[in-house]
N, C-alpha and C positions, 0 to 999 in steps of 0.2 A: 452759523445762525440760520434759524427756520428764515423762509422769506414770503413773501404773499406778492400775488400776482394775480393778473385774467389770465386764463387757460386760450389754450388757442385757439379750441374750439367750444362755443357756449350748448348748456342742453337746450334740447328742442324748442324755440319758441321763445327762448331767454336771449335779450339783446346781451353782447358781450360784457360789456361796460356794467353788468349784474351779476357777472359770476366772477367766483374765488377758487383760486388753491392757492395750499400752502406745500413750499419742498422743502426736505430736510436739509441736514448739510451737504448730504449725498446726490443730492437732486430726487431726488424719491418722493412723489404725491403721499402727502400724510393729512390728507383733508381737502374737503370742497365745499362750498356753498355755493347758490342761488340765492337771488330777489327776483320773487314774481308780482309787479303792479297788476290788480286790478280794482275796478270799480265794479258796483252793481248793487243799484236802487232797488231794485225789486226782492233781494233775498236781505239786506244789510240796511234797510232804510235808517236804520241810526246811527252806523258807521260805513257807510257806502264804500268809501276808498281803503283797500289793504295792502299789506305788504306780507307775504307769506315767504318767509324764507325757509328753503329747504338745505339740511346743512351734515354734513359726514363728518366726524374729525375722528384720528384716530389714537388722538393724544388732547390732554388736556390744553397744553400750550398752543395747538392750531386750532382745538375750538374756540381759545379765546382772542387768538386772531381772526379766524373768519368770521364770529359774530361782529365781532367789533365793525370790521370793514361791510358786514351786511346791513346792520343797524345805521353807520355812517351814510352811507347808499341810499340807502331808504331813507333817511333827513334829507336826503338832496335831491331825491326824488319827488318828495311832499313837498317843497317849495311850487310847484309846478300847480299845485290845487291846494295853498295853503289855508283856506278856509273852511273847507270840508273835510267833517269829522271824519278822525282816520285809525288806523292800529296796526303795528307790527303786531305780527304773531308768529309761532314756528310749530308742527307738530312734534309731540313727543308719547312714546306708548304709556297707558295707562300704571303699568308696576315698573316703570326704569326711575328709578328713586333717584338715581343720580343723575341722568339728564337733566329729570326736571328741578333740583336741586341749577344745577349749571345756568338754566334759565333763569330760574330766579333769582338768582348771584346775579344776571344782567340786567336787573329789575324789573324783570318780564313780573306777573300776576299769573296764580292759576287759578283763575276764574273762568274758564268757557272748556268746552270739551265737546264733542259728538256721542249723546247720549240712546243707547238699543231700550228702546219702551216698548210693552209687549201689553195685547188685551188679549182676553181669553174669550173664545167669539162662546154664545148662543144662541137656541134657536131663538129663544125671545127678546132678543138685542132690541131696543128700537131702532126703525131706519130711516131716518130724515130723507124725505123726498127732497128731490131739486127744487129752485127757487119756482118762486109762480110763472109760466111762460116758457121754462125749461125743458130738458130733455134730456135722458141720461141714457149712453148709446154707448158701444163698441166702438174705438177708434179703429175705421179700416187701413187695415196692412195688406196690398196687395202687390204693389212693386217694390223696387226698389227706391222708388221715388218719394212714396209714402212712407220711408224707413228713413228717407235721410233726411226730408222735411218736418219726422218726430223728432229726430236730434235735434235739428235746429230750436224745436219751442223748446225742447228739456232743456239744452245749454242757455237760454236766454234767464234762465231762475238756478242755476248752478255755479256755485264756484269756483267748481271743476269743470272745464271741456272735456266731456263723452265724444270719445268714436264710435265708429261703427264698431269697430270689435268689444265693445263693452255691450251695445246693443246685440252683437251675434251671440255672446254670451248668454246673453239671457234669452234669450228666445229658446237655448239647446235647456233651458229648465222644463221639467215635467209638465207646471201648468206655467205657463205666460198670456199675459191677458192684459190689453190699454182699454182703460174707458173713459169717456169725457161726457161733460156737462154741456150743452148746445142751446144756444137763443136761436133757435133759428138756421142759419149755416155761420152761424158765428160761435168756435170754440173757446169756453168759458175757462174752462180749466182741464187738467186731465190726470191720472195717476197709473202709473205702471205696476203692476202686481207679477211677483212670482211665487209658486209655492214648488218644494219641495218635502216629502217624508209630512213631517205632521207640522209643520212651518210653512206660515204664506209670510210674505216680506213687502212692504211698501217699498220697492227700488227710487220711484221718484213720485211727487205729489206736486201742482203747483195750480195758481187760481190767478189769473190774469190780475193785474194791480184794483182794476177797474171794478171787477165784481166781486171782492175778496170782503171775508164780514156778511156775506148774503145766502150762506149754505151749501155754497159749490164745495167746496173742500169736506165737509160732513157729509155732503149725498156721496161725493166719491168713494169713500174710505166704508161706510154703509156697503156701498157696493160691491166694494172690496171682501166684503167679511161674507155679504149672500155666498160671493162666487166660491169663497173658500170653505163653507158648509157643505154648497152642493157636491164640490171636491172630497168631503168626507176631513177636511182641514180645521181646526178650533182654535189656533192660535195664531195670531197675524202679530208682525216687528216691525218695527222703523229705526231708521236712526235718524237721531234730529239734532239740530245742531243748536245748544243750548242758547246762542247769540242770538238766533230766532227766532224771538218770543212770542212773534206770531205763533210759529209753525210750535214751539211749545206748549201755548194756551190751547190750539185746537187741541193735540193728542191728548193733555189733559183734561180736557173737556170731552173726549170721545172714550177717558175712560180707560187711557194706555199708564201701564207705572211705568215708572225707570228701573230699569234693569241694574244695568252698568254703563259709565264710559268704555266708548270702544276706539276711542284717541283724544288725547288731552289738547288743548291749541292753548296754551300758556302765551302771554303777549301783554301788549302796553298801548293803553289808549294815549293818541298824538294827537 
């Protein structure tokens, strides 16, 4: 009989007591999960607390032990902040019909996804100035210091932790370019641009809690699209994460369609 276990050793950053495999009868790893907790008010304000389970099976009989024991996990884990609205969720690619079949056999919903919206720039866009009192500037990158103090604000609106090597990535893009929105020496918000070929990309976007609703995130993205004309560039992406109906309302509003999902997050509010 298959059996389910912690592994001995957990992936990076995962307390042990969160991770799964399953051995066959042979001893032979034939699947693994993760639970990752996190919080975060600033991207999730109406479901702040998650449970993102990451999950390999390579048979149907140990996918439906390691969700089970992921899902169990994550109930025992929500105890800990059982007031705040919460959601398992798990990725799945947009055409695997049968994962997400499998999820929703777990009574997961595919309701949310990471959606690529794309506007086609002009020269005669309008372009929303910054708030009154404002200031829309180059984020300077000069050392190394300045490179790991960007991370730090991007990951503070992510609910993914960014290294440096995602950042070293994008800098080797043809054009790379930060700019932010400034009261003063107080930064309001800021977005990271890259273009390559006849594509500029929004890699990250974010508007301080505080001044969010007051035109920082529109002068950015404005911004955005100057930079990419000048580049000889007409089409700027993002991907947006449908759960963020914030960051959905802007790009609808600024004029972006939906493309396609470019990863499903099938899940269950708790």
């Amino acid at each position: 009989m298959p059996e389910i276990s912690h592994p001995p050793v957990a992936p990076a950053g995962v307390p042990l007591e969160n991770a799964f495999r399953v051995l066959d009868e042979g001893g032979v790893t034939c699947g693994s999960a993760a639970v990752v907790e996190y919080i975060n008010h600033a991207l999730l304000p109406e479901r702040p607390l998650n449970y993102y389970i990451s999950i390999n099976a390579h048979n149907q009989r140990a996918f439906d032990m390691l969700m089970g024991a992921a899902v169990a996990r994550s109930l025992v884990l929500r105890r800990r902040n059982a007031r705040m609205p919460a959601r398992i969720y798990a990725p799945c690619p947009p055409f695997d019909a049968k994962s997400l079949r499998d999820f929703l056999d777990f009574g997961f919903q595919n309701d949310d996804a990471v959606i690529r919206m794309r506007h086609i720039l002009t020269a005669g866009d309008h372009l929303p100035n910054p708030p009154v009192g404002c200031a829309l500037a180059p984020v300077m990158l000069e050392e190394a210091a300045d490179y790991d103090a960007l991370l730090t604000r991007l990951n503070a609106y992510s609910a993914v932790a960014h290294g440096p090597e995602w950042l070293a990535r994008l800098r080797q893009e043809p054009l790379f370019a930060v700019c932010g929105v400034w009261q003063e020496e107080r930064l309001l918000g800021e977005l990271v641009l890259t273009g390559y070929g006849a594509e500029g990309q929004v890699e990250m976007l974010y508007t301080h809690p505080t001044f969010r609703r007051r035109g920082v995130a529109r002068a950015l993205l404005a911004e955005a699209g100057r930079i990419l004309l000048e580049n000889g560039i007409r089409s700027l992406s993002a991907e947006v994460w449908r759960r963020n109906r914030a960051a959905m309302g802007l790009f609808e509003a600024m004029r972006f369609e939906s493309v396609a999902p470019t990863i499903l997050y099938p899940g269950v509010d708790i």
